[in-house]
N, C-alpha and C positions, 0 to 999 in steps of 0.2 A: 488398487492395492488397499484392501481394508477400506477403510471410509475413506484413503485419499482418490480421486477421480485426478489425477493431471494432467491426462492430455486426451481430445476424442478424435485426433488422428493425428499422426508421424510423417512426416518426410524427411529423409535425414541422405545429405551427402557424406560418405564416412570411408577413409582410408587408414588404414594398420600400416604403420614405417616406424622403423627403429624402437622398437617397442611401447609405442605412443599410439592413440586414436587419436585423429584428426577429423573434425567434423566443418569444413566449407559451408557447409548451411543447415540448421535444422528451423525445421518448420514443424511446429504442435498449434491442435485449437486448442485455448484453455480459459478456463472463465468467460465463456460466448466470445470472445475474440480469437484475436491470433497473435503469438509470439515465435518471432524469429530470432534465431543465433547465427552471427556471421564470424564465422574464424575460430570454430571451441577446439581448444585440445584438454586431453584428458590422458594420466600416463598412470596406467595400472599398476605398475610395479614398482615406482617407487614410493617413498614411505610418506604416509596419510594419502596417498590418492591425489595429487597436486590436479589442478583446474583452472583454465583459462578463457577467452572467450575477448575475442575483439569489441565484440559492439552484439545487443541485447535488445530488438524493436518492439513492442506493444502495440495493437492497436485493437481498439473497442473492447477493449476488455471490464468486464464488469465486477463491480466490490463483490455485490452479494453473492453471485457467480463463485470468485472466487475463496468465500468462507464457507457455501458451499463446500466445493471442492477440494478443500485444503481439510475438510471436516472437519472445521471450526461450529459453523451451526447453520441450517437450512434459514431460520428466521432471525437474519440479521434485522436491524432495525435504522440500517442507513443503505442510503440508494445510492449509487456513483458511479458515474462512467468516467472511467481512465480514456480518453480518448488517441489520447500519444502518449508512451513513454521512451525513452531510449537510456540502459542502464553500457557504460562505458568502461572500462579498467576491470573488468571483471577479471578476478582471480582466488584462490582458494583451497580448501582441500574438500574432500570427498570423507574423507574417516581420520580424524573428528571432523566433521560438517560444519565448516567454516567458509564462506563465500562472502565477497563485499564488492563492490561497484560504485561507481558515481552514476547519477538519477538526475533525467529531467524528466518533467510529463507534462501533458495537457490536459485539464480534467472538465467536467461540468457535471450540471445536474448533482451534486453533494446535497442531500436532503437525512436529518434524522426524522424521524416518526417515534410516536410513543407505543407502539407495538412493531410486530412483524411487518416488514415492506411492503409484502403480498396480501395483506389482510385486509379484506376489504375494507374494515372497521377503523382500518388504521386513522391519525389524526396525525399533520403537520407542527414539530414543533421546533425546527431551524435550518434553515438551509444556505447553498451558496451556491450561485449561477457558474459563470466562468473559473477557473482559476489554473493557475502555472505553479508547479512544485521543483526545488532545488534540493539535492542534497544526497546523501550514501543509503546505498541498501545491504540487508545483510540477511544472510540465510544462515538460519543458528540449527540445532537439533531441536527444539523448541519451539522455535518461533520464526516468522518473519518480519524482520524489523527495520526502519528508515530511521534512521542519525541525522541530527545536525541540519535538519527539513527546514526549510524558508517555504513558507505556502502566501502568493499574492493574486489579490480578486479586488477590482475595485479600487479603492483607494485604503484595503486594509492589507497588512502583512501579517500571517501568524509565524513565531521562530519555535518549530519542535524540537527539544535535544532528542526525543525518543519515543516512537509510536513504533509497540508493537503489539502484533497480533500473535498469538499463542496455538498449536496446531490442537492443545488440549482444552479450545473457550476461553483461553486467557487473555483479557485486554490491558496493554498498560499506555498511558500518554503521558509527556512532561511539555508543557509549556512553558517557552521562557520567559526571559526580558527582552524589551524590544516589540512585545508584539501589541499591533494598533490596531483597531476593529471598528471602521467606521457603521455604525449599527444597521443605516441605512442598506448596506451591503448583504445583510444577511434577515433583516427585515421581511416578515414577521416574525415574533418569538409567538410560538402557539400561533395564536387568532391575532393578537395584539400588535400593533406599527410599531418601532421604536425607529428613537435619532437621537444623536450625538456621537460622541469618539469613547472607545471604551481602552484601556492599556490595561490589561490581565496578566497570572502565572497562575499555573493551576497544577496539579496530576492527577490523574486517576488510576486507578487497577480495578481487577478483583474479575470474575467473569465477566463475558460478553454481553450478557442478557441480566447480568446485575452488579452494575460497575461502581465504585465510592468514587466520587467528585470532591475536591479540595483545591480551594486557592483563594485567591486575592484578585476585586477587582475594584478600577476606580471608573467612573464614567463623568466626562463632561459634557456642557452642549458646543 
């Protein structure tokens, strides 16, 4: 649909009763992976389009994939694989498009780069191996965005009130308090080793491919 891609194939279990859709299972590939829906109902006629949905699976699904597809931008400039996610409590309307969940996932490989991911030219400048994510998701008209995210890797925890991603290139992040970053964890910055504990709050906005960074950091050994 226009620059969104989001799905490159459908299987859908789907039955019409009492003037509700009921969907038992959908299955879509979307951002190189696959995402399943177990238990959605969807009721057309009453007012905003109500929306539910038992249980939400992810697997292998990829960032840049999906900024892709979301037609955010081909040349993200971070790599990531979602390897598990499962979004729970889903419920919502359809018109006004409001959708929220609870969110766990398994991720690895989180790398930024100072250009496009794909570019050959590209150059390393922060990353993070393993990590486990907590928290709400929410599907706006706008944007897609996680609340209230606990992200842990290592012996660091990051607490995000708000990452989102904008279906028009808009990036925004809030880091809270709370959050402790053992350096060694995300070790190199660029080319360069670092160590010690760093406790940060930061935000950012503004496009994806040129975002304002602000905040406060302190670092000990």
């Amino acid at each position: 649909f226009d620059v969104y891609r989001l799905a490159k194939h459908l299987d859908v279990d789907v039955e019409l009763a009492d003037d509700r859709i009921h969907m038992s299972r959908f299955e879509m590939g979307f951002g190189e992976g696959r995402v399943v829906v177990h238990g959605a109902m969807i009721a057309p006629l009453e007012p905003g389009v109500p929306i539910t949905a038992k249980q939400v699976d992810g697997s292998d699904v990829q960032f840049a994939a999906i900024e892709r597809d979301l037609g955010v931008t081909p040349n993200t400039i971070v790599n990531w694989e979602l390897v598990k996610t499962r979004v729970t409590k889903v419920r919502g309307t359809i018109s006004p498009l409001k959708i929220d969940g609870d969110m766990y996932g398994e991720s690895r490989g989180f790398e930024v780069y100072d250009r496009a991911y794909h570019s050959p030219a590209k150059k390393h400048m922060i990353g993070v191996g393993a990590a486990t994510v907590r928290g709400r998701i929410g599907v706006r008209p706008k944007a897609l965005e996680f609340y209230e995210t606990r992200a842990s890797f290592g012996k660091s925890v990051v607490n995000a009130s708000l990452v989102s991603i904008g279906f028009s290139n808009d990036l925004a992040l809030v880091i809270g308090k709370g959050t402790k970053i053992e350096l060694g964890d995300v070790s190199p910055l660029v080319d360069i080793p670092w160590s010690g504990t760093a406790e940060l709050t930061a935000k950012m906005s503004g496009k994806a491919n040129d975002p304002e960074l602000t905040g406060e950091i302190a670092i000990s050994k």
